[in-house]
N, C-alpha and C positions, 0 to 999 in steps of 0.2 A: 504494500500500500504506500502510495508517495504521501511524503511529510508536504502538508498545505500549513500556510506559517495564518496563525490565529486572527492576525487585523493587517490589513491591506486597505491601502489606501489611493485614490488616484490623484494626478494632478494632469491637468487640461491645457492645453497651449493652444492657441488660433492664430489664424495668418490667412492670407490669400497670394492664392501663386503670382500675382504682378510682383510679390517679395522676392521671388526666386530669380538664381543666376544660371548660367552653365546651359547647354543646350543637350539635346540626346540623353546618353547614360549620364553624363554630368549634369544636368538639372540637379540645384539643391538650394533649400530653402534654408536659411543660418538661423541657429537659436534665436538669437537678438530679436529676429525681424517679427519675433512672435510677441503674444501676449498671453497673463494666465488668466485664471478666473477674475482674478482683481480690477484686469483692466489695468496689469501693472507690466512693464517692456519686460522678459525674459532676459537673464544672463544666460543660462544657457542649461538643457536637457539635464535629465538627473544621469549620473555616473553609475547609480547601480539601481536597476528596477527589476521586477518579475519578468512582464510582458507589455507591449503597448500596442495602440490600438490608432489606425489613420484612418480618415473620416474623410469621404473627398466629397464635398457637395451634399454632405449628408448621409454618404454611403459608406458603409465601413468596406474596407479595403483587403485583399489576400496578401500574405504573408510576402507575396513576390512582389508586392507593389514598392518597399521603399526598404532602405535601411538609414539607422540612425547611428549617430555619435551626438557625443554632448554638447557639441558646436553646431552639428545640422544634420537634415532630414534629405535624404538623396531618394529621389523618383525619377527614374529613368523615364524620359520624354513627356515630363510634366510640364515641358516649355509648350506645347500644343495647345492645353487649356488657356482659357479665357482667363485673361488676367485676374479677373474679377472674382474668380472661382474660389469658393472657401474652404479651408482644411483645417480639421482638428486632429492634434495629437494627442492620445491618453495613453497615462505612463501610469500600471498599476504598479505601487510603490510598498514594500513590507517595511 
């Protein structure tokens, strides 16, 4: 049976891809360019989470859709969308 750690918690980051740089498999959108629940600018991703969770337009996203580091979120050919397009990252946090 796998060890599930007692209290988990998430934190929530938003943006829209006009944030984002890099074109093709480099599209990546930088911590910074986010925001959390607050309404407060992002320094940058948490360094150690369970699992997270990309939200594109309101759709959650497959596991193939992006990777992270604690500086930025890489989507490969996310320079396609519409600037204006919104993306939530949730980071469930133990």
């Amino acid at each position: 049976m796998p060890i599930v750690t007692p209290y988990q918690n998430s934190l929530r980051f938003a943006s829209t891809f006009g944030a984002g740089t890099g074109t093709g498999a480099t599209f990546a959108i930088a911590a910074t360019a986010f925001t959390d629940d607050g309404g407060t600018a992002a320094t940058a991703f948490p360094g150690s989470f369970n699992y997270y969770n990309l939200y594109i337009n309101g759709i959650l996203q497959t596991a193939d859709t992006s990777t992270v580091t604690t500086t930025a979120i890489t989507i490969p050919g996310g320079d396609v969308l519409s600037d204006g397009t919104p993306l939530v990252v949730q980071f469930v946090v133990s």
